[in-house]
C-alpha positions as CSV (number, residue, x, y, z in Angstrom):
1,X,-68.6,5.3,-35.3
2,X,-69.4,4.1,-38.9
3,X,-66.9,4.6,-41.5
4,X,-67.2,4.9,-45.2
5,X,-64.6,3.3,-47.5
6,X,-65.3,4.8,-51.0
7,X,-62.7,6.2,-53.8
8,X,-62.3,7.0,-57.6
9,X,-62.7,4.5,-60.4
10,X,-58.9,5.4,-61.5
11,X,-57.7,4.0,-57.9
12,X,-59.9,0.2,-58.2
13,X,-56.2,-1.3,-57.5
14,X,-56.1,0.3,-54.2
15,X,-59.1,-0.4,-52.6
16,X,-58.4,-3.4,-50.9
17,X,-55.5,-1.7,-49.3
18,X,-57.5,1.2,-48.7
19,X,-59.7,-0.4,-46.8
20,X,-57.7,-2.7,-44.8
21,X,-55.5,0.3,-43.8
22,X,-58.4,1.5,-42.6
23,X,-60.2,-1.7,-40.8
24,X,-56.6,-1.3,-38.6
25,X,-56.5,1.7,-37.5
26,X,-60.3,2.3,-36.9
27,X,-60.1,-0.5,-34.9
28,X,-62.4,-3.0,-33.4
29,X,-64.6,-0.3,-31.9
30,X,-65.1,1.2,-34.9
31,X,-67.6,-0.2,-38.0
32,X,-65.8,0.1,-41.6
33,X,-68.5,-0.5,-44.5
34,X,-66.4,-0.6,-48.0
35,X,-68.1,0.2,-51.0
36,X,-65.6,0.5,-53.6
37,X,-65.4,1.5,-55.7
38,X,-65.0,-2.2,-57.4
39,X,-64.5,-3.6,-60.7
40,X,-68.1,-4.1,-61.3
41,X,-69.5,-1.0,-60.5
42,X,-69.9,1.8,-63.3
43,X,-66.6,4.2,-64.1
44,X,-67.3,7.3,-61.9
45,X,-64.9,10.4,-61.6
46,X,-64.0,11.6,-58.3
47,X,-66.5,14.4,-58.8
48,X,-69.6,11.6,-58.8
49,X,-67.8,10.3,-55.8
50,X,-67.7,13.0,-53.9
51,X,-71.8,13.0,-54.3
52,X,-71.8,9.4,-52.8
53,X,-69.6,10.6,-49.9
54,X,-71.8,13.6,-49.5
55,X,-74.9,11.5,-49.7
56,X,-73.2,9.1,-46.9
57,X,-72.9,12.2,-44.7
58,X,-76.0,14.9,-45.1
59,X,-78.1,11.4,-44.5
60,X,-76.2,10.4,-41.7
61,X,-76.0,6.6,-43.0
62,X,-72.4,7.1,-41.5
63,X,-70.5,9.5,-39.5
64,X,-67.3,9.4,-41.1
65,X,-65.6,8.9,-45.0
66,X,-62.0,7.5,-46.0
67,X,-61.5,8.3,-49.6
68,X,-59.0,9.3,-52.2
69,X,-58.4,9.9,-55.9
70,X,-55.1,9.9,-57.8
71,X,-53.8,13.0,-56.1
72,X,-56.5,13.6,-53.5
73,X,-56.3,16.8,-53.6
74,X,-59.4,16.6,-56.3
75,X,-61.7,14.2,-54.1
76,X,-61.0,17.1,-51.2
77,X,-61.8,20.3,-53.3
78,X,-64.9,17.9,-54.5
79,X,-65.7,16.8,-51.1
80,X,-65.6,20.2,-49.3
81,X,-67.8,21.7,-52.3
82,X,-71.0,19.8,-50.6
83,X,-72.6,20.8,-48.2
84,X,-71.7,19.4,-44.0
85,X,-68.3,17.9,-45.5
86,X,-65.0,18.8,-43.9
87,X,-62.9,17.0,-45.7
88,X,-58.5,17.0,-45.2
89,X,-56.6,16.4,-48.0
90,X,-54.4,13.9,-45.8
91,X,-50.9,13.2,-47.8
92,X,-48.6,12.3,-44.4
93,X,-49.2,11.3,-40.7
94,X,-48.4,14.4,-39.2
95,X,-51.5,15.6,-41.9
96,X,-53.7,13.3,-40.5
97,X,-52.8,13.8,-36.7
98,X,-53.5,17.4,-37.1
99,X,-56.9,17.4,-38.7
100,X,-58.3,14.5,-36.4
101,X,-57.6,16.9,-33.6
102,X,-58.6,20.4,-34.8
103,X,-60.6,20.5,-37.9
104,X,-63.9,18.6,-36.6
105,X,-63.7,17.1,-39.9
106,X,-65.7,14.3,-40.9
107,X,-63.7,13.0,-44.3
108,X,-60.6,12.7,-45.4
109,X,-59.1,12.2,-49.1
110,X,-55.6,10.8,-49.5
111,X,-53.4,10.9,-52.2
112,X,-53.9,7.0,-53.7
113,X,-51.6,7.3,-57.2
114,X,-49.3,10.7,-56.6
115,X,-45.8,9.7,-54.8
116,X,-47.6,6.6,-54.0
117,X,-44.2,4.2,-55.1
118,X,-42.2,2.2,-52.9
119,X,-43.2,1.9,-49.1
120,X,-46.2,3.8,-50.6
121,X,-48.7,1.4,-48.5
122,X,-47.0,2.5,-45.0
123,X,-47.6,5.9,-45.6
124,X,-51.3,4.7,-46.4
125,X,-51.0,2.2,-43.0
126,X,-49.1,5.2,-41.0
127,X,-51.3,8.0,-41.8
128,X,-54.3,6.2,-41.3
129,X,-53.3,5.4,-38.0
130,X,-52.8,8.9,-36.7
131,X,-55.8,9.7,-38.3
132,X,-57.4,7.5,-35.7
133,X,-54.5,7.9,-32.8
134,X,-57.0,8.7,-30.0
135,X,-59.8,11.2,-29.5
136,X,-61.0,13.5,-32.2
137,X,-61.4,16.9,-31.9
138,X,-59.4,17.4,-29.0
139,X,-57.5,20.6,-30.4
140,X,-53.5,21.1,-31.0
141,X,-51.6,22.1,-29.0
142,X,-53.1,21.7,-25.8
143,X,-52.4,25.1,-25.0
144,X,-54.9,26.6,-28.3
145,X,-57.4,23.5,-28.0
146,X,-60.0,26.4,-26.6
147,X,-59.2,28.8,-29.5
148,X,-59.0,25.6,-32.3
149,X,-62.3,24.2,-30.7
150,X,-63.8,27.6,-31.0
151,X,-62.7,28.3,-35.0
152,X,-63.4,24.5,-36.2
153,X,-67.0,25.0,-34.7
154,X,-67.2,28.3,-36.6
155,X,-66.5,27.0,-40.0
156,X,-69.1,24.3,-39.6
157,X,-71.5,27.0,-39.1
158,X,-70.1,29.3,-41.7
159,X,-70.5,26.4,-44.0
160,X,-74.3,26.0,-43.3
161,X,-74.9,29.3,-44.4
162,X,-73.1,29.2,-47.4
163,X,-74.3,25.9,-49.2
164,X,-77.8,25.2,-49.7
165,X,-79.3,21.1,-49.0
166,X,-77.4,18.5,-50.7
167,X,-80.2,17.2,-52.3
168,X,-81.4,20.0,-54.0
169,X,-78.5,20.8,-55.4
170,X,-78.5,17.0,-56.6
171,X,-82.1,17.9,-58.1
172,X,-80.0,20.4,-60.7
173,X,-77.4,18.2,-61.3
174,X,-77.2,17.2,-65.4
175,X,-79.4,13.9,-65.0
176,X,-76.4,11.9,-67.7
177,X,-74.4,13.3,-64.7
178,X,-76.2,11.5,-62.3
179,X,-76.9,8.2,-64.3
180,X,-74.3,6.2,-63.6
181,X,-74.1,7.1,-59.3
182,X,-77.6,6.2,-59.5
183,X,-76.0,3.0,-60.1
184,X,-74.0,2.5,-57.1
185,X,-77.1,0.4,-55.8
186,X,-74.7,-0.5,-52.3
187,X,-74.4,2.8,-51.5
188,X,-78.0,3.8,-51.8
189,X,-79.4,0.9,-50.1
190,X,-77.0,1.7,-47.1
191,X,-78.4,5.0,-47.0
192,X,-82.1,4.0,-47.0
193,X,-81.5,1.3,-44.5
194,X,-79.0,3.3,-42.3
195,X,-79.6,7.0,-43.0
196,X,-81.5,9.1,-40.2
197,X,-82.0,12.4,-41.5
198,X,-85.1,13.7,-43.1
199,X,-82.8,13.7,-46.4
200,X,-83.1,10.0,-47.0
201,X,-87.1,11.0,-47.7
202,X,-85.9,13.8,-49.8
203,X,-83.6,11.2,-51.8
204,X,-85.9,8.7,-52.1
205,X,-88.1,11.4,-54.0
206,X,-85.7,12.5,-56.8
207,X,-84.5,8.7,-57.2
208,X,-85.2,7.8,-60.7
209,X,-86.4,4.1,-59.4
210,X,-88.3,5.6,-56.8
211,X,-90.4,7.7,-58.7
């Protein structure tokens, strides 16, 4: 599995931590990529992150994102605005255990500046690692994995039918908006090397140095 490591300018101090947390308790099996965001990259809001973490996904440059803004519960509303983002808003391990086995989701946001004081990093460290504490999508508790399998599956196509392609929507999107993602040059060229879904065409297309 290829994991994203992206998350709001307001957090730069965290990312290192962020994404060590997250090298651990992928784990060796597991690919981490870490794209910020870093000192040198343009300011961008956790809304014009969540684009970048949508873009990841809908072009399937990687199958799963670790992110977080001050609270994270903005980067999740964000996140789970686009469309084929499940994203948990992940504050504790017991958070993260639960949505790695029944929510089929394929991001999670944590809280990177709220509550975040002393021993703040081994709740980072801990909920990480139950984030990634076995199989996903195995369902909890064993006895209502049939029943959580069969709702978590639901929502994902309930969501397709509600939200229209990512990169339309893009398209709309108030081009001062998009200026400064458009900038996030490590992120695109992941997705045009990596990405395998007709998307990355579409992208290409709409890209203002592609056109």
């Amino acid at each position: 599995m290829k994991v994203a490591v992206i998350q709001a300018t307001t957090q730069i101090d965290k990312n290192n931590l962020l994404f060590q947390a997250t090298q651990q308790a992928a784990g060796a099996e597991n690919e981490v990529i870490n794209f910020g965001v870093f000192e040198h990259d343009p300011k961008l809001s956790y809304v014009q992150v969540s684009l970048l973490v949508g873009l990841l996904l809908n072009t399937k440059a990687v199958d799963y994102v670790i992110t977080g803004c001050s609270s994270g519960n903005g980067m999740a509303i964000a996140c789970n605005s686009l469309p084929n983002v499940i994203c948990g808003y992940l504050p504790t391990p017991s958070d993260a255990y639960l949505f790695g086995r029944i929510n089929h989701g394929n991001c999670a946001s944590l809280p990177l500046g709220l509550n975040f004081g002393w021993a703040g990093e081994l709740n980072l460290k801990f909920t990480l690692e139950k984030l990634f504490d076995g199989p996903m999508n195995t369902g909890y508790p064993q006895a209502a994995s049939e029943r959580k399998e069969h709702d978590a599956l639901m929502l994902q196509n309930i969501k397709q039918l509600a939200q229209t392609n990512l990169i339309d929507t893009i398209n709309q999107i108030d081009s001062d908006f998009m200026a400064p993602i458009y900038q996030k040059h490590d992120v695109f060229d992941y997705i045009f090397k990596n990405g395998t879904d007709k998307q990355v065409t579409q992208l290409k297309s709409i890209m203002p140095t592609c056109n």
